[in-house]
Structure formats: C-alpha cells, structure tokens
N, CA, C and O of each residue as an XYZ file, in Angstrom:
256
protein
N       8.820     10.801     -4.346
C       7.847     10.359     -5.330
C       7.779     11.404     -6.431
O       7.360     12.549     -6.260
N       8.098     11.053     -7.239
C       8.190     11.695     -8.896
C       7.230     12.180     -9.616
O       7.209     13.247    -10.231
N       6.032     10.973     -9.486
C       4.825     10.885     -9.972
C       3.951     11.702     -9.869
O       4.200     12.029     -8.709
N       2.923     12.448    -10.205
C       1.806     13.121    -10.091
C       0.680     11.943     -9.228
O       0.624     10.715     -9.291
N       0.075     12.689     -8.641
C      -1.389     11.855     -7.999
C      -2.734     12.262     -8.929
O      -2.945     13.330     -9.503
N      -3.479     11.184     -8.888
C      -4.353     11.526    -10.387
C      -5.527     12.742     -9.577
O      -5.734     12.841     -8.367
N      -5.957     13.302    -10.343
C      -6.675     14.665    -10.391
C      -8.342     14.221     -9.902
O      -9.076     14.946     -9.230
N      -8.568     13.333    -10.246
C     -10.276     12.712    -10.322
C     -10.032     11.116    -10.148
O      -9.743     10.309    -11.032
N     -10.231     10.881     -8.739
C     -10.825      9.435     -8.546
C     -12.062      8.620     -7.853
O     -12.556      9.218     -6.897
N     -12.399      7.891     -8.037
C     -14.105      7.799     -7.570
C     -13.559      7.483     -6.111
O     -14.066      8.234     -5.277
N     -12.798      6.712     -5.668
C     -12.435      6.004     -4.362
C     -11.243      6.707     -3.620
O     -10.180      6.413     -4.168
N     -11.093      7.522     -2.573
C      -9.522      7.494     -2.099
C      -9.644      6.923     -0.545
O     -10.267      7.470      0.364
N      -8.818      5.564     -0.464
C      -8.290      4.813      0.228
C      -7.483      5.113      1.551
O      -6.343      4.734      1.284
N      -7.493      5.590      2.813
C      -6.327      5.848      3.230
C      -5.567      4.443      4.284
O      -6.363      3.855      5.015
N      -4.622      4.149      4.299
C      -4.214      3.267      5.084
C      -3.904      2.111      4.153
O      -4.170      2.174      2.953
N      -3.336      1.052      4.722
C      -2.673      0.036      3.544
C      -2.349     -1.460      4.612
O      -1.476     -2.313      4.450
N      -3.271     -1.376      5.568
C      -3.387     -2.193      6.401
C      -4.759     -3.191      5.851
O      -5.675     -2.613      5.267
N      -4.842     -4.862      6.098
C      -5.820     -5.593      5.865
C      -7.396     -4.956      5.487
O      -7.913     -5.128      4.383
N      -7.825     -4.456      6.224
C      -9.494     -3.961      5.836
C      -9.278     -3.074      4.847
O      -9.919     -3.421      3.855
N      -8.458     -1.753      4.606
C      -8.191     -0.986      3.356
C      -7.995     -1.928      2.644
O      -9.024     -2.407      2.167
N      -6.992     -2.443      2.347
C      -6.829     -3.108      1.377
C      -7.817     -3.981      0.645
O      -7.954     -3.788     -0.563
N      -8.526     -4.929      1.251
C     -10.095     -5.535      0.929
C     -10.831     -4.453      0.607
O     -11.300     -4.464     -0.531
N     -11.132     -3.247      1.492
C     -11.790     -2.412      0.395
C     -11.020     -1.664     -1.032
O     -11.641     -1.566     -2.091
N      -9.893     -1.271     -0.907
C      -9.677     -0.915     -1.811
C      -9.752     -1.846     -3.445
O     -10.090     -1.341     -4.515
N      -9.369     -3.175     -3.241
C      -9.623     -4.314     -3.959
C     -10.789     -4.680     -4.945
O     -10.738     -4.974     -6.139
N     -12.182     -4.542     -3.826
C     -13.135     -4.967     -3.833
C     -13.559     -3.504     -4.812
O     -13.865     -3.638     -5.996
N     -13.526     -2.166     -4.154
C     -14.070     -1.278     -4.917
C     -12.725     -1.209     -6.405
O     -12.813     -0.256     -7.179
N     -11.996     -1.898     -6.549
C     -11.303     -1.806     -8.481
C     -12.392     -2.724     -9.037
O     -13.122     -2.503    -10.004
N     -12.360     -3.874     -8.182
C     -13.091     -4.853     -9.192
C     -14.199     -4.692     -9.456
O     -14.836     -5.246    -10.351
N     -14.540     -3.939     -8.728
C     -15.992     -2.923     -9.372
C     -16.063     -2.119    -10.180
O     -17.116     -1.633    -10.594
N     -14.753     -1.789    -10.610
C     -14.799     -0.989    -12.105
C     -14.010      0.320    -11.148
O     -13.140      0.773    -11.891
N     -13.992      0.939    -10.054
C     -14.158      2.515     -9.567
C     -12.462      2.465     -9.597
O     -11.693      1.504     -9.560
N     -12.251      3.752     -9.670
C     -10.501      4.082    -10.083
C     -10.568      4.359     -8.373
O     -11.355      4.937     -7.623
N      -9.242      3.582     -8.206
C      -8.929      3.546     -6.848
C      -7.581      4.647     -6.333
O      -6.713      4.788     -7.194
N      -7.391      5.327     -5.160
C      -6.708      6.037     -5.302
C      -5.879      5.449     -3.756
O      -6.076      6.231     -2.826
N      -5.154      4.419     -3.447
C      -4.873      3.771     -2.297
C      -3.536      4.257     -1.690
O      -2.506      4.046     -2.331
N      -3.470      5.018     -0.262
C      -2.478      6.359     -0.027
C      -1.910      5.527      2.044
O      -2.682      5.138      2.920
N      -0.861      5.558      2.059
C      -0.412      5.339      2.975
C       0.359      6.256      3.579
O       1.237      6.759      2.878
N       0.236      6.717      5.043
C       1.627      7.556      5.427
C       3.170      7.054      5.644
O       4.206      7.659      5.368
N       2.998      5.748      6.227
C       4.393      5.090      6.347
C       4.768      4.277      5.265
O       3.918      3.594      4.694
N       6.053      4.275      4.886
C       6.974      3.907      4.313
C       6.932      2.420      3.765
O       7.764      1.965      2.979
N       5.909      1.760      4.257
C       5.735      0.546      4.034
C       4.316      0.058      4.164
O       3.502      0.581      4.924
N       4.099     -0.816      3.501
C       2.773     -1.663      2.968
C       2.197     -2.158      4.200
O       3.199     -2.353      4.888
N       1.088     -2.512      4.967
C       0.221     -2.875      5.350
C      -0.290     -2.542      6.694
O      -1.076     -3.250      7.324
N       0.231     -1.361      7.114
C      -0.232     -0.497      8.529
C      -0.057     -1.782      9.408
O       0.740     -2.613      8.975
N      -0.912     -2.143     10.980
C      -0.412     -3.093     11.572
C      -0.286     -4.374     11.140
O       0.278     -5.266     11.774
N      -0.977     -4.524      9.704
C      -0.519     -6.262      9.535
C       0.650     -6.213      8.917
O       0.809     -7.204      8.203
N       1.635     -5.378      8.896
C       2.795     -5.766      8.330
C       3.763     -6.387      9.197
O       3.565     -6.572     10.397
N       4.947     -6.747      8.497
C       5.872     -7.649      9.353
C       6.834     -7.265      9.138
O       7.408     -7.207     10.226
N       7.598     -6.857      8.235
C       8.652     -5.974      7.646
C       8.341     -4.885      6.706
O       7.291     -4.799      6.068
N       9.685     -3.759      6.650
C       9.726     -2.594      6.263
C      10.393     -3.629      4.811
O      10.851     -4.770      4.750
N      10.142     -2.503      3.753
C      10.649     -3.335      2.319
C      12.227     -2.690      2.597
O      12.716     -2.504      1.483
N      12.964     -2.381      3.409
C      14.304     -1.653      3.654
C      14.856     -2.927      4.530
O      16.065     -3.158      4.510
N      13.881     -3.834      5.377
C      14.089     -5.079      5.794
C      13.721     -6.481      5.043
O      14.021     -7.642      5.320
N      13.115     -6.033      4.205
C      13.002     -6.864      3.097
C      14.429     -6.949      2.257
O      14.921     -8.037      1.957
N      14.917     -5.934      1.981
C      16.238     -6.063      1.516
C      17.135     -6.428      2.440
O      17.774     -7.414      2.073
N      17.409     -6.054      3.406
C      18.074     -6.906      4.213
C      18.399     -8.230      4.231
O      19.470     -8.836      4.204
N      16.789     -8.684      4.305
C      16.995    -10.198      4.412
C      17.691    -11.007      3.115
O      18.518    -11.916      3.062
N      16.826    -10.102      1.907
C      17.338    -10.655      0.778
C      19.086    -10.389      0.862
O      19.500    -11.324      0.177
N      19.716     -9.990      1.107
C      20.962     -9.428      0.866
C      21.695    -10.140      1.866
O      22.890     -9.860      1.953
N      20.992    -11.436      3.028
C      21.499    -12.385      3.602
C      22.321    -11.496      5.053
O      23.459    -11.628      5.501
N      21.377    -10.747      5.412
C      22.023     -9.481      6.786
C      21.830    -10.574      7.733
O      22.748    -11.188      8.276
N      20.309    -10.825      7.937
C      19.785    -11.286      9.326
C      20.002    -12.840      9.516
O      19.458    -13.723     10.179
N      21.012    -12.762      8.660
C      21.208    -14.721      8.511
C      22.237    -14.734      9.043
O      22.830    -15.799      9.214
C-alpha cells in the first residue's frame, strides 16, 4: 500500500465483515470521515466467500 492513512478521522472501523461494514456506512452517511481498516487481504471477515485473488480466478475461467 502506497498510500498514506489520513492523520485525523472522527470514526476508525476495524474489521470489514457485515456489522463493520453497516457501521461504518451508517456513520459516512452521517457526515463523520470514516477510516475502515482490515487485517486480511480481502473484504468481509467471515461473511466473505472469496479472496479477490479467487475472484480472478474465476474471472480468468480457472474453476470452470
């Protein structure tokens, strides 16, 4: 990751699984700068279903 992480945010998020995510959501649309931080490699802690590295896969016609 290349990017800088911002310096001042009202909200920091950890996890990227269903309930984070509703909160993290819920507190943007409230105006608050959201700061939403995962450790693994992929989007949605246990509600996920694939890694985006299996996402390409599929797209790329592997698992077919």
């Amino acid at each position: 990751m290349d990017k800088k992480l911002p310096e001042n945010v009202d909200v920091a998020v950890l996890g990227t699984g269903l309930p984070e995510a509703i909160l993290a959501s819920a507190c943007a649309r409230a105006g608050l700068s959201v700061l939403h931080l995962d450790r693994n490699e992929y989007y949605g802690g246990d509600w996920s279903s694939f890694t985006m590295s299996m996402v390409h896969e599929v797209n790329e016609n592997k698992f077919l």
